[in-house]
Steps between C-alpha positions, in 0.01 A plus 500: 500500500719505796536807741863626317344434157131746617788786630677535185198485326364818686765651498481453114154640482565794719791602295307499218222754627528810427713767750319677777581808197348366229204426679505838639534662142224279414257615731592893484408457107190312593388793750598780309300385176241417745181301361621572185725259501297221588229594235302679748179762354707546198432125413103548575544845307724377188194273389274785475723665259550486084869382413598839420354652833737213674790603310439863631362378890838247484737841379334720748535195816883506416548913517280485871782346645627793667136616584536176765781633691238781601133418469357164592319506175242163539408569899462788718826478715693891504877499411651799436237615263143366506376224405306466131246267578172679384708768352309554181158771566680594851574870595894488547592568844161307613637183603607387856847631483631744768819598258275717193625859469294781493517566156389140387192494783396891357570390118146445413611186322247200415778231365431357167691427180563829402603645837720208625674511164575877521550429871816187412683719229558814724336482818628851648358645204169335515440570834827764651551448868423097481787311667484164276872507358516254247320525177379239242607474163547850320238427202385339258400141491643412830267720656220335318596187648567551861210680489287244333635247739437667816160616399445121499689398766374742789137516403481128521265335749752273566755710565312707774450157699842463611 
């Protein structure tokens, strides 16, 4: 191939890549499903599970997308809530986390399934004075799922290693 023949055939290759934007857009969605999208603990945890528990664990990974813009939910990094890791048997307002109002830190709390589904569907009125603004789903089976999937999810051994 001769040296005008190699140029036009870069230049053939790099128009076919994908824009600097693309790539970009790429990448955000990459980092903002986190491990998740690359089959992180959820693949480990998935085989563990009947079909029907995947079903729920796969419902209740889609609804903790917003939970992500938050809470670093596999390792123990602080956003602008805490992160999850461990989250399940902890006393809420016990993790490293400088941000915790009073009222979450004096609620007495011990997180589990019942209290972090009460906590999702109106967390002012599970705990008044907490200053977590968003809530979960408002009921029903959504609840069961996100809650199902991050009982899995942050009590994972593999999840606490990143």
């Amino acid at each position: 191939m001769n040296p005008t023949n190699q140029v036009i055939s870069a230049k053939a290759r790099i128009g076919s890549m994908p824009s600097a934007a693309a790539v970009f857009v790429g990448f955000a969605v990459l980092m903002i499903l986190g491990t998740a999208a690359c089959g992180g603990p959820e693949r480990e945890i998935r085989k563990t599970l009947s079909e029907s528990e995947r079903e729920v664990f796969d419902r209740g990974q889609r609804l903790s997308t917003p939970c992500w813009s938050c809470h670093d939910l596999y390792g123990q990094q602080n956003k602008v809530g805490p992160y999850l890791a461990g989250l399940y048997g902890r006393a809420a307002g016990s993790a490293q986390y400088p941000g915790y109002s009073k009222a979450i830190q004096e609620s007495g709390v011990i997180w589990d399934e019942g209290t972090l589904r009460s906590f999702l569907v109106d967390p002012a009125g599970f705990i008044p004075g907490t200053t977590m603004a968003a809530s979960g789903p408002r009921g029903g089976s959504d609840v069961r799922a996100l809650v199902f999937y991050l009982k899995h999810v942050t009590s994972n051994t593999v999840a606490r290693q990143n």
